[in-house]
N, CA, C and O atoms as a Tinker XYZ file with bonds, in Angstrom:
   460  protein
     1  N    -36.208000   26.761000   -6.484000    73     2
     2  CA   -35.736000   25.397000   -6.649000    64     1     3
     3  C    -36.585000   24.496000   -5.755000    63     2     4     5
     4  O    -36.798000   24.626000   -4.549000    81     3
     5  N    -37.111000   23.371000   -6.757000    73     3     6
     6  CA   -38.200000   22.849000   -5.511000    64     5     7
     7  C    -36.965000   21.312000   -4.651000    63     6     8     9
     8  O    -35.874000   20.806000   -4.915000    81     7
     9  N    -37.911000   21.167000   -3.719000    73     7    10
    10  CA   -36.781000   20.071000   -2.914000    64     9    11
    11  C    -36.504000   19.122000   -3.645000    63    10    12    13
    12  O    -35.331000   18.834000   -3.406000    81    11
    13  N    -37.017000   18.294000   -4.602000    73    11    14
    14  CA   -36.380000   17.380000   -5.506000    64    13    15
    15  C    -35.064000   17.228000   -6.034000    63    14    16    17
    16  O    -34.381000   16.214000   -6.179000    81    15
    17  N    -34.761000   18.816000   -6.380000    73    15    18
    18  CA   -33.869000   18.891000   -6.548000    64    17    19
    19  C    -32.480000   19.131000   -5.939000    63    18    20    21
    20  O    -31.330000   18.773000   -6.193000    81    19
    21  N    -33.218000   20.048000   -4.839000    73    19    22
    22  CA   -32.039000   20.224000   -3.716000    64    21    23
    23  C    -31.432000   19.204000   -2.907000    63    22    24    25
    24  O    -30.479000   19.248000   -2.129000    81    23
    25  N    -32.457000   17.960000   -3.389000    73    23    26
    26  CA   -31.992000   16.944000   -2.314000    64    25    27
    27  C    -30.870000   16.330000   -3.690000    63    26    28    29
    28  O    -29.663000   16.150000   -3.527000    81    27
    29  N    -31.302000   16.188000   -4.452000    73    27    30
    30  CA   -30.070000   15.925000   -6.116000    64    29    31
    31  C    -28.765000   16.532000   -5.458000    63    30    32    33
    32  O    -27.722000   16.193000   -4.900000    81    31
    33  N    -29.304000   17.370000   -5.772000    73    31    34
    34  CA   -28.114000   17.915000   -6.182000    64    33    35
    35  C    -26.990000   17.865000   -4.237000    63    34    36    37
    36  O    -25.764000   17.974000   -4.270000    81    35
    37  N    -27.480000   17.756000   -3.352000    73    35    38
    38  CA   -26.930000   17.291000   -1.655000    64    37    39
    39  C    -26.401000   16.012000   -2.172000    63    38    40    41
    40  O    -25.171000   15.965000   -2.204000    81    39
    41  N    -27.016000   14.993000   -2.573000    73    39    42
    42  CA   -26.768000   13.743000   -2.890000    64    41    43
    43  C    -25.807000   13.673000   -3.932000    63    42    44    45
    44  O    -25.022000   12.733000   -3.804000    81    43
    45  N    -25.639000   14.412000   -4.949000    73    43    46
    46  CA   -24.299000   14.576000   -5.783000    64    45    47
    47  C    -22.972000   15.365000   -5.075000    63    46    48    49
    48  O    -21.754000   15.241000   -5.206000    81    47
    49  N    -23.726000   16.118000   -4.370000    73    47    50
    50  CA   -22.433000   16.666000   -3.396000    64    49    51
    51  C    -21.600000   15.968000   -2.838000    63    50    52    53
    52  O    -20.372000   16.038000   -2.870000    81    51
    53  N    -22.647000   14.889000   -2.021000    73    51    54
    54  CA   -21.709000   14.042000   -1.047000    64    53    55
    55  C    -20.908000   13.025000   -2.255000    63    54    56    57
    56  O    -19.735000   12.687000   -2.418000    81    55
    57  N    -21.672000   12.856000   -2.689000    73    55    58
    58  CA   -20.955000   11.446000   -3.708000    64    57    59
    59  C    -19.554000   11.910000   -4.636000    63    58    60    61
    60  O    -18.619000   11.144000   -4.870000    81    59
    61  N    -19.624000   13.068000   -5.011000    73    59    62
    62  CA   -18.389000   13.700000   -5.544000    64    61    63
    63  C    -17.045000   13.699000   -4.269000    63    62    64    65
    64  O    -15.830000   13.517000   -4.358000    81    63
    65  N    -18.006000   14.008000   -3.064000    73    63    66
    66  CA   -16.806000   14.110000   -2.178000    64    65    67
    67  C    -16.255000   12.935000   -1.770000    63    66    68    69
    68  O    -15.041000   12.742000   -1.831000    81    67
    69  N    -16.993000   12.170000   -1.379000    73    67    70
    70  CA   -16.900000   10.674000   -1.292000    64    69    71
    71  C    -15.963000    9.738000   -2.067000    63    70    72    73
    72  O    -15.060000    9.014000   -1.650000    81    71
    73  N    -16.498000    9.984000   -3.510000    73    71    74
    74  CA   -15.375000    9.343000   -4.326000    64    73    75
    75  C    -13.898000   10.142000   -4.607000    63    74    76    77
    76  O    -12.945000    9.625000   -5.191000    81    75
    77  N    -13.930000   11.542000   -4.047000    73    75    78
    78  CA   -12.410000   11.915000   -3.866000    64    77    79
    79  C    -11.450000   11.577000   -2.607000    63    78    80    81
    80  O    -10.344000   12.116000   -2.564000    81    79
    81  N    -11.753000   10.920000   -1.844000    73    79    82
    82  CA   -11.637000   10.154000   -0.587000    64    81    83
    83  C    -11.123000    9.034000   -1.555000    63    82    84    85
    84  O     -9.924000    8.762000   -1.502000    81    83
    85  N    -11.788000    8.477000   -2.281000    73    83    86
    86  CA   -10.750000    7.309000   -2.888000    64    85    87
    87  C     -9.726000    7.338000   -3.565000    63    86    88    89
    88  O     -9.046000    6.328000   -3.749000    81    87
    89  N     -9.395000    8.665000   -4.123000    73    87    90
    90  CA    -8.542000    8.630000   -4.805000    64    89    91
    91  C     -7.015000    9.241000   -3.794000    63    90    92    93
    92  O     -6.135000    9.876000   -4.376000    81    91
    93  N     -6.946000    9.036000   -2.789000    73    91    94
    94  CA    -6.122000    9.977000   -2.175000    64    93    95
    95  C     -5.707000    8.322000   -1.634000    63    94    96    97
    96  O     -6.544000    7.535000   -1.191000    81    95
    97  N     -4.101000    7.997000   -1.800000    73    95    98
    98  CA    -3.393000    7.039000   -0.996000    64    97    99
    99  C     -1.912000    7.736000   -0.427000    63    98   100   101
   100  O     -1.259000    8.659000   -0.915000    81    99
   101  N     -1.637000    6.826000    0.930000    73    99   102
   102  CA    -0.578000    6.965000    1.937000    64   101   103
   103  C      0.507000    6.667000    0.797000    63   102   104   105
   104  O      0.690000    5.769000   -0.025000    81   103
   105  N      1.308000    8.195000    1.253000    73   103   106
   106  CA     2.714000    8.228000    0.523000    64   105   107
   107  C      3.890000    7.224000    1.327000    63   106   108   109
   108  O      4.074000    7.290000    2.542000    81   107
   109  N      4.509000    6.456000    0.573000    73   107   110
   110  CA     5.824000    5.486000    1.218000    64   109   111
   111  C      6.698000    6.227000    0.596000    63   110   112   113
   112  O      6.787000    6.694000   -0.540000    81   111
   113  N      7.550000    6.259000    1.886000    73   111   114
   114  CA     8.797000    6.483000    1.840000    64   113   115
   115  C     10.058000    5.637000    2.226000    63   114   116   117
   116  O      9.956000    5.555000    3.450000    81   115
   117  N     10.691000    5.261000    2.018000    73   115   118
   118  CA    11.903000    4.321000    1.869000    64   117   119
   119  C     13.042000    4.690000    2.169000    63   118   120   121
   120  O     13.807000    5.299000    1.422000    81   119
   121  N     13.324000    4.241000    3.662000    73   119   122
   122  CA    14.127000    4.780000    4.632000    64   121   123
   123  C     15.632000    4.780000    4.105000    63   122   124   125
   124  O     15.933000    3.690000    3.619000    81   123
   125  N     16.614000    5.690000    4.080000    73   123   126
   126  CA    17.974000    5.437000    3.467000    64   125   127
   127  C     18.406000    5.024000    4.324000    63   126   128   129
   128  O     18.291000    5.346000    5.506000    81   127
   129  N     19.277000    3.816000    3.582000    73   127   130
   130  CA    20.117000    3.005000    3.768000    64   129   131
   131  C     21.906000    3.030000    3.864000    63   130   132   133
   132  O     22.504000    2.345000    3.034000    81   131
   133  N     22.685000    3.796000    4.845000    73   131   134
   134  CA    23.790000    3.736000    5.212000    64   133   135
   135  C     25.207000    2.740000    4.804000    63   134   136   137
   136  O     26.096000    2.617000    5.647000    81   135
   137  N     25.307000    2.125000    3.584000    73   135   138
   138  CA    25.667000    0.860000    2.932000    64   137   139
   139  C     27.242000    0.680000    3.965000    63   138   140   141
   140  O     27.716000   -0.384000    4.363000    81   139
   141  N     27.645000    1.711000    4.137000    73   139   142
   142  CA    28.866000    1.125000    5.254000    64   141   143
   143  C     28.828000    0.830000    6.463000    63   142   144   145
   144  O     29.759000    0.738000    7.262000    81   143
   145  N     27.144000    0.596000    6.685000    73   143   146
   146  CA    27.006000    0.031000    8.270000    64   145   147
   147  C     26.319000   -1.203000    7.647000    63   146   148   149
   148  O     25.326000   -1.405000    8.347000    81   147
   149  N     26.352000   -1.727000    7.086000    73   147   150
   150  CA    25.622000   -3.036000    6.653000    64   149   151
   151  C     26.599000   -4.461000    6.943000    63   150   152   153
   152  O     27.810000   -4.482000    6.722000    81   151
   153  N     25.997000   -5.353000    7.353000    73   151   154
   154  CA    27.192000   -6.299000    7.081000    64   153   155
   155  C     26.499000   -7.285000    5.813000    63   154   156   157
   156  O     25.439000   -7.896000    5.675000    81   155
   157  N     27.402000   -7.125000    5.211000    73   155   158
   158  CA    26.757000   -7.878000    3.643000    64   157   159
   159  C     26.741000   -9.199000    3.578000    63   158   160   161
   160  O     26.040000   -9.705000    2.701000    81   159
   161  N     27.481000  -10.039000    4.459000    73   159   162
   162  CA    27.297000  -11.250000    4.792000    64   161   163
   163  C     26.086000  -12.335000    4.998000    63   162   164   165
   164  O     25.742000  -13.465000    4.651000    81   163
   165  N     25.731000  -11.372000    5.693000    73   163   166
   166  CA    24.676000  -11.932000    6.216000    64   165   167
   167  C     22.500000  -11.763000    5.718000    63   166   168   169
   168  O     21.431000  -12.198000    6.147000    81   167
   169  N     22.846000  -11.149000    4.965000    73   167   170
   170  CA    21.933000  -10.945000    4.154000    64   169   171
   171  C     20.658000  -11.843000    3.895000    63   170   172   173
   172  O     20.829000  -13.056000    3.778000    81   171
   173  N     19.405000  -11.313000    3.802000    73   171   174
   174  CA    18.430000  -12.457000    3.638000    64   173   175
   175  C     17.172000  -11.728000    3.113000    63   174   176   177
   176  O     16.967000  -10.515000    3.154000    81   175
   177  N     16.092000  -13.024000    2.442000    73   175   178
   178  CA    15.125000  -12.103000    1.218000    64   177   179
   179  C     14.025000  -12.074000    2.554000    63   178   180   181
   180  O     13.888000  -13.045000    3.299000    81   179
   181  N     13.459000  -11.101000    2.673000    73   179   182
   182  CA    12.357000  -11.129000    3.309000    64   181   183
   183  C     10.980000  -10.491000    2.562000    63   182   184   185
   184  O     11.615000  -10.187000    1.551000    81   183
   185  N      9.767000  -10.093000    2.278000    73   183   186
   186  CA     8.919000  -10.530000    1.637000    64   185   187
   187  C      7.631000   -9.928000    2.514000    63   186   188   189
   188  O      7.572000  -10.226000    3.706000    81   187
   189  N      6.721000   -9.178000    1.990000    73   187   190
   190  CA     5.397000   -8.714000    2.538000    64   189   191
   191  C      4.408000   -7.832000    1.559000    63   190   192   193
   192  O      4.689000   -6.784000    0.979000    81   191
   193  N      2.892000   -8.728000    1.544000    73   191   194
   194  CA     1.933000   -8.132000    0.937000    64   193   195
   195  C      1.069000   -7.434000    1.536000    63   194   196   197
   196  O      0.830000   -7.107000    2.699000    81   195
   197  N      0.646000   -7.267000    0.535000    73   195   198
   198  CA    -1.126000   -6.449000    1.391000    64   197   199
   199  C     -1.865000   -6.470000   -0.386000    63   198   200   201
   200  O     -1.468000   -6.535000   -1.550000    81   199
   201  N     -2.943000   -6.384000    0.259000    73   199   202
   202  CA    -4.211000   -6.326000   -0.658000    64   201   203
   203  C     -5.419000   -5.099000   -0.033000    63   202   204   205
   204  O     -5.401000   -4.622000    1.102000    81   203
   205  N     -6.393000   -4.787000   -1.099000    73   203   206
   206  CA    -7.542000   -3.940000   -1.483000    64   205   207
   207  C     -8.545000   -4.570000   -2.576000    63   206   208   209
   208  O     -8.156000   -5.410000   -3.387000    81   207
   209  N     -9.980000   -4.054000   -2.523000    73   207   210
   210  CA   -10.882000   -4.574000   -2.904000    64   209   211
   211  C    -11.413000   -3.383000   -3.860000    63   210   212   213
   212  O    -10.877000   -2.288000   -3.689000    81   211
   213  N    -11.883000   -3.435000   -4.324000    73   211   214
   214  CA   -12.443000   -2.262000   -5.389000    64   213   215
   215  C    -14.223000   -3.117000   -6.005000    63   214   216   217
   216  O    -14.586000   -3.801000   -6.962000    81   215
   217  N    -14.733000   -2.639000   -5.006000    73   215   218
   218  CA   -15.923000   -3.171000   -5.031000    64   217   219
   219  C    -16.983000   -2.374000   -6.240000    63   218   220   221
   220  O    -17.431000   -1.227000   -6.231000    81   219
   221  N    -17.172000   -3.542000   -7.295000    73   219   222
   222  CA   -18.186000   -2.562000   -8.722000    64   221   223
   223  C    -17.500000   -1.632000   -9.063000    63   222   224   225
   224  O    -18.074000   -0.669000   -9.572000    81   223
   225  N    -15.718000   -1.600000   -8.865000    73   223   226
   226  CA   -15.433000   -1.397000   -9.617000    64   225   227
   227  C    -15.402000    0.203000   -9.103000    63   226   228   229
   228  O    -14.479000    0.879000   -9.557000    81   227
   229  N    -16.356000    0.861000   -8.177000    73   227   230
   230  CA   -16.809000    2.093000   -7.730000    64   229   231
   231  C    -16.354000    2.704000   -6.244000    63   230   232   233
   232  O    -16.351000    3.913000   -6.013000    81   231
   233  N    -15.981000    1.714000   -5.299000    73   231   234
   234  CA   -15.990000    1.582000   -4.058000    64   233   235
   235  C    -14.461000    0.428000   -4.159000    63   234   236   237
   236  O    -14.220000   -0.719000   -4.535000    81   235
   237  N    -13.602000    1.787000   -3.466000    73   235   238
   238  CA   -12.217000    0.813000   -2.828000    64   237   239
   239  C    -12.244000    1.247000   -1.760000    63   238   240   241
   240  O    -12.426000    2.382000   -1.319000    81   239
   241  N    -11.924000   -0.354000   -1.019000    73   239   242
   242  CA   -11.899000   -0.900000    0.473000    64   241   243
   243  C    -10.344000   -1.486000    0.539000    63   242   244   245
   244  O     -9.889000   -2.424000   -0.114000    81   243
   245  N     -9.785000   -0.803000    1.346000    73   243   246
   246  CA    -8.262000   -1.066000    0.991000    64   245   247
   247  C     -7.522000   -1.046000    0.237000    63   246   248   249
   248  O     -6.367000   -1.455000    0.360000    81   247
   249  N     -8.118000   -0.461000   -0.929000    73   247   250
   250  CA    -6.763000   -0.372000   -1.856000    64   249   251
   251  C     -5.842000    0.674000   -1.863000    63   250   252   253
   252  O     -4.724000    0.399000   -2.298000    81   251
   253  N     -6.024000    1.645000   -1.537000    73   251   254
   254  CA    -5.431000    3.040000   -1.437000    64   253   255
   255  C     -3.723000    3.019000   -0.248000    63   254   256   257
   256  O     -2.568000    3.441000   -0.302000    81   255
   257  N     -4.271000    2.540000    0.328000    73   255   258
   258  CA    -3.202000    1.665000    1.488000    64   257   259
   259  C     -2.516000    1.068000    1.016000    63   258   260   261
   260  O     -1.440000    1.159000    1.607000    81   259
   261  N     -2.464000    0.317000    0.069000    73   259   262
   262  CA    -2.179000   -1.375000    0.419000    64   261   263
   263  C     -0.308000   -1.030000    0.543000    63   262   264   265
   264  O      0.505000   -1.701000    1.179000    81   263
   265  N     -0.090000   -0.032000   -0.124000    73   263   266
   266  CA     1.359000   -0.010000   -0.412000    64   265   267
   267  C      2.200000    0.574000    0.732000    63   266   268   269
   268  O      3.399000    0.305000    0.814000    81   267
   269  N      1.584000    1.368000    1.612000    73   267   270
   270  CA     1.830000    1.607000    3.252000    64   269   271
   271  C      2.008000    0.517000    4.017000    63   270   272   273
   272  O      2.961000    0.407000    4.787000    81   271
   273  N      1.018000   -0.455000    3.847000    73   271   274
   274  CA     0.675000   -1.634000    4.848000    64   273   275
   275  C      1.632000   -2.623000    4.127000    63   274   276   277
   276  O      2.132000   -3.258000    5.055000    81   275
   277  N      2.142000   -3.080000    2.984000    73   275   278
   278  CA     2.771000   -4.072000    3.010000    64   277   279
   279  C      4.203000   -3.097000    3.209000    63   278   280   281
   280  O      5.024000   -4.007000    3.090000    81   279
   281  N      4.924000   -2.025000    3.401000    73   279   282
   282  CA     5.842000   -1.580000    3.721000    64   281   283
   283  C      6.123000   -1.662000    5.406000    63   282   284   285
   284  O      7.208000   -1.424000    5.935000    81   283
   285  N      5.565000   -1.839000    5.720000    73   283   286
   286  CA     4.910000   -1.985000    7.158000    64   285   287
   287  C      5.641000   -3.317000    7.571000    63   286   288   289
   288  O      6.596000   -3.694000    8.251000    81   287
   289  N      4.633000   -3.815000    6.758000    73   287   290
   290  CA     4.680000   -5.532000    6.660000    64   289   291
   291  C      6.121000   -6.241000    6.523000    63   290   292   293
   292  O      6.556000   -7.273000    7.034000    81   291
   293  N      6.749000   -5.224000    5.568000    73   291   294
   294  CA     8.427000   -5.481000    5.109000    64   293   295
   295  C      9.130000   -4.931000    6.314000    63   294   296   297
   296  O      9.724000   -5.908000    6.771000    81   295
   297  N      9.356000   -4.015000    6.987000    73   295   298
   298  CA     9.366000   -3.537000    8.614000    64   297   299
   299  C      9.821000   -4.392000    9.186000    63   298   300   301
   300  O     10.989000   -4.614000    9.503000    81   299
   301  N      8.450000   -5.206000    9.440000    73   299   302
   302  CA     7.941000   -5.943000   10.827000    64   301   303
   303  C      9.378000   -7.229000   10.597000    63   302   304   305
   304  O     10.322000   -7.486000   11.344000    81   303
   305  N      8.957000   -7.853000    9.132000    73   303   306
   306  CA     9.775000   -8.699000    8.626000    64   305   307
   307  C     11.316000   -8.375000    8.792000    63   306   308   309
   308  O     11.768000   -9.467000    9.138000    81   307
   309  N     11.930000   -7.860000    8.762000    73   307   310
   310  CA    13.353000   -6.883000    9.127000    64   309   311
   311  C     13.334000   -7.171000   10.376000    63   310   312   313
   312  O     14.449000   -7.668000   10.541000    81   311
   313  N     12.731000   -7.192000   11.513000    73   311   314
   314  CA    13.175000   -6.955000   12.792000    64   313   315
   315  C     14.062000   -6.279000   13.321000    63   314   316   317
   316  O     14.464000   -6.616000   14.435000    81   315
   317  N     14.568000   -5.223000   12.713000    73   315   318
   318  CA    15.159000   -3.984000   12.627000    64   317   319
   319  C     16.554000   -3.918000   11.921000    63   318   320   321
   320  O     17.610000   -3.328000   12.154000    81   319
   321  N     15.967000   -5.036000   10.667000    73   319   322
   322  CA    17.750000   -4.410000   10.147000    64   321   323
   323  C     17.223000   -3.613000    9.002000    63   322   324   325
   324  O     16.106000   -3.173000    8.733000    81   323
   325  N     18.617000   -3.559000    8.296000    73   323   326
   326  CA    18.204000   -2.592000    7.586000    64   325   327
   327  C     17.224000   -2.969000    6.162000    63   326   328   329
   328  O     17.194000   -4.199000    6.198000    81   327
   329  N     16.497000   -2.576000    5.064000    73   327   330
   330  CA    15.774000   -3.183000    4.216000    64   329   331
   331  C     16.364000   -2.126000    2.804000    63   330   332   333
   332  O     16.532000   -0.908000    2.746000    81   331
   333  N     16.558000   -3.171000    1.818000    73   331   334
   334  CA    17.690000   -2.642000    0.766000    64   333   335
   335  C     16.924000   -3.593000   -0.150000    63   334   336   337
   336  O     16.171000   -4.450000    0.313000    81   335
   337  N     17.180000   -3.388000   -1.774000    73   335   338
   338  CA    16.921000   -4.051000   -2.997000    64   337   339
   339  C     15.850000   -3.929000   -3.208000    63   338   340   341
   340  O     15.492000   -4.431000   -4.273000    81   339
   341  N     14.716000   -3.200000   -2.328000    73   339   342
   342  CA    12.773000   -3.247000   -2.808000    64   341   343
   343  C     12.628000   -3.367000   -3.807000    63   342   344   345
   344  O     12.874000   -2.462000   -4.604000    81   343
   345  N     12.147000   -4.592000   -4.175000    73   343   346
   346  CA    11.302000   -4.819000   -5.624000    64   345   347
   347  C      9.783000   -4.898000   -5.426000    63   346   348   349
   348  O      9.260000   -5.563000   -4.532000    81   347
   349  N      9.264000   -4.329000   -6.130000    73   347   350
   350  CA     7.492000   -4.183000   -6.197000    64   349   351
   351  C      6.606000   -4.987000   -6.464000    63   350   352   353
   352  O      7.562000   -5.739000   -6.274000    81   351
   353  N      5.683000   -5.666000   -6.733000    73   351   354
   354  CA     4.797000   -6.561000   -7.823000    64   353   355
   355  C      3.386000   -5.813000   -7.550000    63   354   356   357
   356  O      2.897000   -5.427000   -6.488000    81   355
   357  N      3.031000   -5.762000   -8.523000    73   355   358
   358  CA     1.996000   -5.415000   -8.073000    64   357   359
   359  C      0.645000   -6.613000   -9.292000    63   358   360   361
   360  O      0.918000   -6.854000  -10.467000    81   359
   361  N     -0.138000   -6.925000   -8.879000    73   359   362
   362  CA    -0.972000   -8.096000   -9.219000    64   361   363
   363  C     -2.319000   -7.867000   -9.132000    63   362   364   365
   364  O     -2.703000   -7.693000   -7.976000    81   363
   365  N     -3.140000   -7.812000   -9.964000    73   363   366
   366  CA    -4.760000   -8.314000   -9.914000    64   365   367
   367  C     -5.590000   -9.039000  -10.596000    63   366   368   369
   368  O     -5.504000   -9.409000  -11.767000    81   367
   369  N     -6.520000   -9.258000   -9.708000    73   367   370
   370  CA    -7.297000  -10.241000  -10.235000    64   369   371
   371  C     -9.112000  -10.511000   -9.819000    63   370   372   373
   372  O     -9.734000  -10.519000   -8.757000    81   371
   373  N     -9.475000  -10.701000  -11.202000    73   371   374
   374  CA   -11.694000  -10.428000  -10.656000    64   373   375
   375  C    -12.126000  -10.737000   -9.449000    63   374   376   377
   376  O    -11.258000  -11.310000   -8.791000    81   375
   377  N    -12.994000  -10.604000   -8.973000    73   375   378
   378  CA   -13.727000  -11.578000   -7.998000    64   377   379
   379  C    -15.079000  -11.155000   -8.392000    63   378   380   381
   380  O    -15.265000  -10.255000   -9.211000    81   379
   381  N    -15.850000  -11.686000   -7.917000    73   379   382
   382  CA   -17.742000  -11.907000   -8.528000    64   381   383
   383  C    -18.118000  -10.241000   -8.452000    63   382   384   385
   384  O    -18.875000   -9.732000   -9.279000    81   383
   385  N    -17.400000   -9.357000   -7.197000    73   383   386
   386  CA   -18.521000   -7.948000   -7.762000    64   385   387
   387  C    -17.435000   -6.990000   -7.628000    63   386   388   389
   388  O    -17.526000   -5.940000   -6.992000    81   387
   389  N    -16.432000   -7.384000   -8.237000    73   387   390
   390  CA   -15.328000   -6.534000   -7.872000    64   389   391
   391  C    -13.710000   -6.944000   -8.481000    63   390   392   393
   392  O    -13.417000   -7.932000   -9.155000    81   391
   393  N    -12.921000   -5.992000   -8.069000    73   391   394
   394  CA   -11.558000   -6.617000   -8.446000    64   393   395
   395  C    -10.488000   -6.436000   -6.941000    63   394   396   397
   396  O    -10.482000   -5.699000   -5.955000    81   395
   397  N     -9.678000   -7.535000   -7.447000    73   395   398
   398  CA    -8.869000   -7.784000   -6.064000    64   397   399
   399  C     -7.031000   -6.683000   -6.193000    63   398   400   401
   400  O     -6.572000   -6.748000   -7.334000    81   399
   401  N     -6.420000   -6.091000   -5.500000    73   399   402
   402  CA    -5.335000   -5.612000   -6.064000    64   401   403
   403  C     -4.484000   -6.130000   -5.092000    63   402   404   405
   404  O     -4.782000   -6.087000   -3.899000    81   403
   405  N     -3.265000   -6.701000   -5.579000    73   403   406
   406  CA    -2.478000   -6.869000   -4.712000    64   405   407
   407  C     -1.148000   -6.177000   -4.600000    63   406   408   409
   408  O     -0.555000   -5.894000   -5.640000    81   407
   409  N     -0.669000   -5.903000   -3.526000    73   407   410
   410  CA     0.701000   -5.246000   -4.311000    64   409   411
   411  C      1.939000   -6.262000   -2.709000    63   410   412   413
   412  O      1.600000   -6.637000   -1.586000    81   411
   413  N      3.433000   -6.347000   -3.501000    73   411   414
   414  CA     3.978000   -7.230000   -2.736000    64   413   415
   415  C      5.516000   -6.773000   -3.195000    63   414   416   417
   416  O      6.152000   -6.477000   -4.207000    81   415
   417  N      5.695000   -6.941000   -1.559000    73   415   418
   418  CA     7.485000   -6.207000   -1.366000    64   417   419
   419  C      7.904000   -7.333000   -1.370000    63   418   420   421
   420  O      7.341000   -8.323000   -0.903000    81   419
   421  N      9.464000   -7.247000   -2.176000    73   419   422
   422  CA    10.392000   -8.370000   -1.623000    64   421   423
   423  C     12.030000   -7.499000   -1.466000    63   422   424   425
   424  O     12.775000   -6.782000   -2.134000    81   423
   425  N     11.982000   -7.855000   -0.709000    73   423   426
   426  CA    13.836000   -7.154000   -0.325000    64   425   427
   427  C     14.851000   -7.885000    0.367000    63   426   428   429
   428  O     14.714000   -9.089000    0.151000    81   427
   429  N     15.736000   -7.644000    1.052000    73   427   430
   430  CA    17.225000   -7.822000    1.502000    64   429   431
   431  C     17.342000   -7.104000    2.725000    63   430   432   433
   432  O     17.178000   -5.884000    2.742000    81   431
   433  N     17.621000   -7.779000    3.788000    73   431   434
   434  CA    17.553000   -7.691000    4.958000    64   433   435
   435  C     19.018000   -7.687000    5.485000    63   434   436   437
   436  O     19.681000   -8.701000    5.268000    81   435
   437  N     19.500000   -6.817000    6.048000    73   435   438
   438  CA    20.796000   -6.998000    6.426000    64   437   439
   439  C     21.375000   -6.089000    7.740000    63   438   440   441
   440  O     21.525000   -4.881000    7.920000    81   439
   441  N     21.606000   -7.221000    8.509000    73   439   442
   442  CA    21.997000   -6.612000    9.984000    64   441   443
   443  C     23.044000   -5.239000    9.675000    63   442   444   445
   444  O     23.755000   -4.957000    8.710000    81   443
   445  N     22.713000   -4.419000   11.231000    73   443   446
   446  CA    24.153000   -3.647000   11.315000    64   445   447
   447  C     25.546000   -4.453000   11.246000    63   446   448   449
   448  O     25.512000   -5.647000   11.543000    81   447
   449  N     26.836000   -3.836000   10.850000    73   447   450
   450  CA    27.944000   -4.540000   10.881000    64   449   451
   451  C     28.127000   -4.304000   12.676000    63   450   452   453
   452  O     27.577000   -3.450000   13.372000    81   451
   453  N     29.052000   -5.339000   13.074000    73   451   454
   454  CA    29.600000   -5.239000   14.735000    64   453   455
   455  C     30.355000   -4.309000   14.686000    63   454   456   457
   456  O     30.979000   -4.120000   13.642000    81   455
   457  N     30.482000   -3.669000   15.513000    73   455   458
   458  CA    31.908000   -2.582000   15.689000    64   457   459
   459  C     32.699000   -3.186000   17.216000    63   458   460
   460  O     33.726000   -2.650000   17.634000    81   459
């Protein structure tokens, strides 16, 4: 095998491995919710995105995430109550060498009840 090829075929190696790296995203999980410690009163929508880039279409730069990070994002937003009703969106749209993905939590925020 002369080196022309060995270097091919190194260079298809990495690139196969490379693009299986993109296909692998952070599993969410969605903390259960205790409904008789809630106080339902008080309830409120709170709201968090995140976005990824998918550059040519070939190359994603954040997208694999995005649904970790805006869960995150819905978290932070809670300030530790509890987070109930998750609804999803998920949204995209072109940009000049690429496409944009968005994905966006909206939920229900609701303190512990007092004891």
């Amino acid at each position: 095998m002369n080196l022309t090829k060995k270097i091919g075929s190194a260079f298809f190696a990495v690139l196969l491995t490379v693009s299986g790296w993109g296909c692998a995203g952070t599993k969410v999980h969605f903390d259960h919710v205790p409904v008789e410690k809630l106080d339902l009163t008080k309830g409120r929508t709170i709201k968090a995105s995140s976005a990824g880039f998918q550059l040519l279409l070939l190359i994603p730069i954040a997208v694999n995430g995005r649904h970790y990070r805006a869960y995150e994002g819905l978290k932070k937003a809670a300030a530790g109550d509890y987070i109930t009703d998750i609804q999803i969106q998920e949204s995209w749209r072109y940009a000049f060498v690429g496409t944009v993905y968005r994905t966006t939590f909206k939920a229900t925020a609701y303190p512990a009840k007092a004891e």
